[in-house]
C-alpha positions in Angstrom: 60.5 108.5 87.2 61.9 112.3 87.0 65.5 112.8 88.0 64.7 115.5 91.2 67.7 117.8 91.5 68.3 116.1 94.8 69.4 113.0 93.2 71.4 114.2 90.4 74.3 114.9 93.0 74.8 111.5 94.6 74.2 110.1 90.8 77.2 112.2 89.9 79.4 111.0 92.9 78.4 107.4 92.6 79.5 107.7 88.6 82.6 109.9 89.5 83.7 106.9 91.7 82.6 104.0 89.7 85.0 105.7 86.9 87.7 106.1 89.2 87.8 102.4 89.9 87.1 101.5 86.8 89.5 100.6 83.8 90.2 97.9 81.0 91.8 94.5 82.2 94.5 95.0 79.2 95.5 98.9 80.9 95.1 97.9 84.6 97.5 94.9 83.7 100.4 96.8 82.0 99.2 100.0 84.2 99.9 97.7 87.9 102.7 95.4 86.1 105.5 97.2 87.8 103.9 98.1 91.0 103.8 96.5 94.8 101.0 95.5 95.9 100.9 98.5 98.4 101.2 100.9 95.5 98.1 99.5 93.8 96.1 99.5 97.1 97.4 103.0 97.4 96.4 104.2 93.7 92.6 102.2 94.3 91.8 103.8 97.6 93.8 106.7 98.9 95.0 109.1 95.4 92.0 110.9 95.3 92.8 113.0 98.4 96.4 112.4 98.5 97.6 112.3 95.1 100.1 109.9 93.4 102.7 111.1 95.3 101.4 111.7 98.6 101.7 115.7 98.0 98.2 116.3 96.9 96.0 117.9 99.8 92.5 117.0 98.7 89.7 117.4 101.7 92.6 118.7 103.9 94.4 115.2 103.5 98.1 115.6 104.9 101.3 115.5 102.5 102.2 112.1 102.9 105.8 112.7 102.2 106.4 114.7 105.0 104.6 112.9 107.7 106.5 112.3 111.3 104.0 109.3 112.4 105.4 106.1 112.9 105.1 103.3 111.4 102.5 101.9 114.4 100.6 105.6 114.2 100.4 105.1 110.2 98.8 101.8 110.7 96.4 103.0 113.8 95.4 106.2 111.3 94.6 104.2 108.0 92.7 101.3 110.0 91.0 104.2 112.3 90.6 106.9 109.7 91.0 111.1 111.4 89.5 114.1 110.6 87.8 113.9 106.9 89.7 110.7 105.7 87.6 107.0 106.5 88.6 103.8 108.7 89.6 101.3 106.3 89.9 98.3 108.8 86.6 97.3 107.2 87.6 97.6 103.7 91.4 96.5 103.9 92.9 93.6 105.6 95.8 93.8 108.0 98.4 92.8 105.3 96.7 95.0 102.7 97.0 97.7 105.5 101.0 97.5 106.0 101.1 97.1 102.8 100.0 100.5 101.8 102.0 102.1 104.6 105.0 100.3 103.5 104.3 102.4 100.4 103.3 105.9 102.1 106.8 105.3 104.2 109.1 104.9 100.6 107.6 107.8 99.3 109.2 109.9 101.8 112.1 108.4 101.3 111.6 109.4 97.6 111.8 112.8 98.1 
């Protein structure tokens, strides 16, 4: 079967993600060693619009530093999703949920 150009796009995506998630047991160990378990939630499903440090933009993401949403409205958006960025209340549980925006709230606070 010949690759149409119609494919080759959602190939690349599929790839491009695959690789994102993907790394060694040794590096993801001494990589996530130091980090809460919100951090690594964080770094698995959020960095690629919103950067390491919340600052990043991607797809019109918000700066996650300088957000004004409670801590309620921060759960409601990740479990809900807005604008360009998914619901995770699928993908995530409730504790892995307050988890990560235990993690969006500190890096505020990290300014």
């Amino acid at each position: 079967m010949a690759l149409n150009t119609h494919h080759i796009v959602p190939l690349a995506i599929g790839l491009l993600l695959l690789a994102c998630g993907s790394s060694t047991l040794d590096g993801t160990m001494a990589e996530d060693a130091g980090k809460s378990p919100g951090q690594r939630i964080f770094d698995m499903n959020c960095t690629l619009c919103h950067g390491r440090d919340g600052k990043l933009g991607l797809n019109g993401a918000k700066d996650l530093t300088a957000s004004t949403l409670t801590k309620a409205e921060m759960i409601a958006r990740v479990r809900l999703g807005k604008g360009a960025m998914m619901p995770y209340k699928d993908v995530l549980t409730a504790k892995e949920i307050d988890a990560v925006v235990e993690h969006v709230r500190a890096l505020g606070k990290a300014k």
